[in-house]
C-alpha positions in Angstrom: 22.6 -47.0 -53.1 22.4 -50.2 -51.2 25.1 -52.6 -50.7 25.0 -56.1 -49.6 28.2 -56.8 -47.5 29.6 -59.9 -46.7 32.0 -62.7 -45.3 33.2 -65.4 -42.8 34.0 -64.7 -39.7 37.6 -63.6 -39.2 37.6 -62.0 -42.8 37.6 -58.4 -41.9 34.0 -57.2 -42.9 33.9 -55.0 -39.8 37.2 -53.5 -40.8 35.1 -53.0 -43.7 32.3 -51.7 -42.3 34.2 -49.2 -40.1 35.8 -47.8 -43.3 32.6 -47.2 -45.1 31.2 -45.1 -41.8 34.2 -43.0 -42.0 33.4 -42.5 -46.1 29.5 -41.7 -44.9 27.8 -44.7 -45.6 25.3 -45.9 -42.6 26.0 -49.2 -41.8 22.9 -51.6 -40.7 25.0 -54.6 -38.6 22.9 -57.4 -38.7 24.6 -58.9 -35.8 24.4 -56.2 -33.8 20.7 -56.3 -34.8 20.8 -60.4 -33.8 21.2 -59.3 -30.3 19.3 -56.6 -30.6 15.9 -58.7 -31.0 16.9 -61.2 -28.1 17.6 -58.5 -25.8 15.8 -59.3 -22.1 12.5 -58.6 -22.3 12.5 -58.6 -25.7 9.3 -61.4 -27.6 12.5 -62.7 -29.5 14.3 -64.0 -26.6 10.6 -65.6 -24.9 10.9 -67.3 -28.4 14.9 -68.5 -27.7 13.6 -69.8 -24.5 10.4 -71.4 -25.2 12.8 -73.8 -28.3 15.6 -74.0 -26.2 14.7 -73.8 -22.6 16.0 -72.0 -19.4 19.4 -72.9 -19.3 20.0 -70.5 -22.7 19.6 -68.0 -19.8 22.4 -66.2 -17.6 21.8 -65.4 -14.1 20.9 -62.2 -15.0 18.1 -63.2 -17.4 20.1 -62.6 -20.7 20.9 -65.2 -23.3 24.0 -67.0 -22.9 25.5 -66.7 -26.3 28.5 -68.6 -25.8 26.0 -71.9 -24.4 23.4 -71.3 -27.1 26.5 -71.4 -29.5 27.6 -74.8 -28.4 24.1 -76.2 -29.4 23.5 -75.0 -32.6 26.7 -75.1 -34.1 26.6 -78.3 -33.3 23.3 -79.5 -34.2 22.4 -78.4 -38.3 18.6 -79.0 -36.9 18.7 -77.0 -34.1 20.7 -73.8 -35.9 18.1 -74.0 -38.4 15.4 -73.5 -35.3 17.2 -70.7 -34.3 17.1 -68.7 -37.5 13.7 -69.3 -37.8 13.6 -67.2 -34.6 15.9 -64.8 -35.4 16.1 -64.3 -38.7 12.7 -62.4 -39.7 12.9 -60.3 -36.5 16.5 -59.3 -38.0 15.1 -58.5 -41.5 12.1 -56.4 -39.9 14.4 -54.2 -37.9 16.9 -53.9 -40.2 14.3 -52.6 -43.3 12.9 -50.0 -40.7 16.4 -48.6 -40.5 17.2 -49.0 -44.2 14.0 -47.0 -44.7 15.1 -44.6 -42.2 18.3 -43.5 -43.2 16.5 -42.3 -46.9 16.7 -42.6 -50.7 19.7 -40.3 -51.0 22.1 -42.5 -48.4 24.7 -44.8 -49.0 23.6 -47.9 -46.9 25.6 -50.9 -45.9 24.1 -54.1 -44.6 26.7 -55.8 -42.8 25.1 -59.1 -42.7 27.1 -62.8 -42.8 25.1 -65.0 -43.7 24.2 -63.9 -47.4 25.3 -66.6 -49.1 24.0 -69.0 -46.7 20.4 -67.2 -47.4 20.8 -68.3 -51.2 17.1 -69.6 -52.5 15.5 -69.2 -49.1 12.9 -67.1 -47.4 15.5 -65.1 -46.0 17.3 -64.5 -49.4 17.8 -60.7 -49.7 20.1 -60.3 -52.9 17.7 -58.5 -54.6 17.1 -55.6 -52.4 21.0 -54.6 -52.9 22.5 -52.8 -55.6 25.6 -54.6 -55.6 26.9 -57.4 -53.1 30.5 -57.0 -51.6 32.5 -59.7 -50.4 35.6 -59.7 -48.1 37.4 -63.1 -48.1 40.6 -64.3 -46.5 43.1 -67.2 -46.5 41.7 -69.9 -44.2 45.0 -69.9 -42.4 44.8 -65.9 -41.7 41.5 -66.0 -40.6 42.3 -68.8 -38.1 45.4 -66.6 -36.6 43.0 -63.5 -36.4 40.4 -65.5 -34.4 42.8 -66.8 -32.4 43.8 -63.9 -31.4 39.9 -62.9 -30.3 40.0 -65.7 -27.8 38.7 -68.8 -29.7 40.3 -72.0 -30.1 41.7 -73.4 -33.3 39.1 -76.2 -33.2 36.6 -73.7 -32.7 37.4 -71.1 -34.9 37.4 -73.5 -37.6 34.3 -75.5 -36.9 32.7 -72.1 -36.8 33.9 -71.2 -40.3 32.8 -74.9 -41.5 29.4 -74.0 -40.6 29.3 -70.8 -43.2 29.8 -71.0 -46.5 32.5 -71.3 -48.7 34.7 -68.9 -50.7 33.1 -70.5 -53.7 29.5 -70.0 -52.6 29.9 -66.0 -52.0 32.3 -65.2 -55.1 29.1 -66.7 -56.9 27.0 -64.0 -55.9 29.2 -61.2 -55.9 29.9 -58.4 -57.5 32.8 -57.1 -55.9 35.4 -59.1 -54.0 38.1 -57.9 -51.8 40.9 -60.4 -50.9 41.7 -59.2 -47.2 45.2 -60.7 -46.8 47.1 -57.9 -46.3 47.7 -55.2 -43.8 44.6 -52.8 -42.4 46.4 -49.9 -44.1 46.1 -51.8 -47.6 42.6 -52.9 -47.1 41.5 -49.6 -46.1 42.7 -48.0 -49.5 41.0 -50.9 -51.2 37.9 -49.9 -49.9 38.7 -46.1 -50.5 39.1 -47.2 -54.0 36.1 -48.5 -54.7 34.8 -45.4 -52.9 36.1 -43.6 -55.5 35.4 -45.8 -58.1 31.2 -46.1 -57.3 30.9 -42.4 -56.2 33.7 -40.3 -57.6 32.3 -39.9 -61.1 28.9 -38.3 -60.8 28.0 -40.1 -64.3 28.9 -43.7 -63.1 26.3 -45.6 -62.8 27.1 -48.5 -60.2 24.2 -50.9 -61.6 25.9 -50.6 -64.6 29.0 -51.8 -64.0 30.7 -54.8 -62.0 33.7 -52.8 -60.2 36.2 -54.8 -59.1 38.5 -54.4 -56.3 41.3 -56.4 -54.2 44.4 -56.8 -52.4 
């Protein structure tokens, strides 16, 4: 089976994530994959730097995420550059490793920017099987990335830049209101464990499960 999984930043979809490795899904992250393809040396960061020049670059040769961050999240135009880059390197890593991990496995795309993908190139809805959201009160998820380090202002600039709760309940088929303690969304997820794989005569393409704190 192959599930889309979703959310904004600061929603918990890596708590989620985490949890479905521990069930024995394998989980493709696809922004661990982001920086995968800009690694030094790599053709995807020669392409960072020839659209964004040098000073994208640390000392040390490697993108500067946090100054490359600053321009596009700033700058609709020059994101959208950026995931022209990035974006189909992503896609052709991340099928070699759904391919690799076989028919038989549970697989888990961690990937944001789903929604955002809607009726693009990069739209990938239809290679899952069912797409997952994780969603949280604004005012949670601002406390939580507080808490990594960013500001307030930040935090929620970054969160403007994604979509909306609106745009990803629209295409999903599960959704998992993450407002609650790690405990609680960790059963939630064991639930729905249960509820896709637990009956050998489900079938999950048949039915919309729903789950939720």
């Amino acid at each position: 089976m192959r599930i889309g999984l979703t959310g904004g930043i600061g929603s918990g979809k890596s708590a989620v994530a985490r949890r479905f490795v521990e069930l024995g899904a394998t989980v493709v992250d696809a922004d661990a994959l982001a920086r995968e393809v800009v690694a030094v040396g790599t053709p995807g960061l020669a392409s960072v730097v020839a659209e964004f020049g040098g000073d994208v670059l640390t000392a040390g040769g490697e993108l500067d995420r946090a100054k490359l961050a600053e321009i596009v999240f700033s700058d609709p135009d020059r994101r959208i550059a950026l995931e022209r880059i990035v974006h189909p390197l992503v896609r052709q890593r991340s099928q070699a490793l759904i391919d690799e991990a076989g028919d038989d496995a549970v697989v888990v795309y961690d990937v944001p920017l789903l929604a955002e993908q809607v009726d693009t190139p990069s739209d990938r809805r239809d290679e899952f099987d069912l797409i997952l959201v994780v969603e949280a009160p604004i005012s949670v998820r601002l406390d939580r990335l507080e808490v990594r380090g960013l500001t307030r202002e930040d935090a929620k600039r970054r969160i403007d830049n994604q979509a909306s709760d609106e745009q990803r309940r629209e295409i999903a088929d599960v959704v998992i209101v993450n407002d609650d303690s790690l405990d609680v969304l960790e059963a939630t997820v064991d639930d729905l464990w249960w509820e896709l794989f637990g009956d050998d005569e489900q079938n999950p393409e048949d039915d919309t499960v729903s789950a939720g704190t």
